[in-house]
N, C-alpha and C positions, 0 to 999 in steps of 0.2 A: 273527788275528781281532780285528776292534775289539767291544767292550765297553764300553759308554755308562758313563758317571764313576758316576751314582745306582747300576747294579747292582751295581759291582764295589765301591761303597764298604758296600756290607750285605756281603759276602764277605769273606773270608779271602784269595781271588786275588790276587795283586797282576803286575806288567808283567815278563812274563818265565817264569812261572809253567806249570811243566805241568799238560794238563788230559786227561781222556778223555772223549770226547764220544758219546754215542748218539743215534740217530734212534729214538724209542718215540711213534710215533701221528705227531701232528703237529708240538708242541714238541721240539728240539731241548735235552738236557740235558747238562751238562756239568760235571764235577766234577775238583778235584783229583785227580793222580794219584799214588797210597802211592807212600811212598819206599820201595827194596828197599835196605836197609841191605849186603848183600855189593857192588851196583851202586855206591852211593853210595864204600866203601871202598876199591873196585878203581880208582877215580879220582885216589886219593893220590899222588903222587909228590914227589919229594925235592926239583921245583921249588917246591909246591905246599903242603909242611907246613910247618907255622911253629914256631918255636923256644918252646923252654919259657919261661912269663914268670914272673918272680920277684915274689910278691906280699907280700912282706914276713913279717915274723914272725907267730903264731897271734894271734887276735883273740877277744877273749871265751873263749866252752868249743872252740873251732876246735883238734883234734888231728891233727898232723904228723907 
């Protein structure tokens, strides 16, 4: 679905973005759709997760 630049730039949406859409009266509304965090985890895979990065030693009160 196209989405004219002015709406989507007052939004959060961006190109790619899931949405769920109802028909209520006449306007058609349409909002992001929550993320289900077990959904979201059960997509991980071993090609897919990325290696721990080493961010150097603690910085300021930072405990490790």
């Amino acid at each position: 679905m196209h989405i004219p630049e002015e709406t989507s730039d007052q939004s959060s949406a961006s190109e790619g973005a899931a949405v769920e859409t109802a028909l209520q009266g006449d306007p058609l509304r349409m909002r992001k759709r929550p993320y289900d965090l077990a959904d979201l985890l059960s997509r991980i895979t071993d090609d897919n997760l990325h290696p721990e990065q080493d961010t150097g030693d603690p910085q300021g009160n930072e405990q490790w």
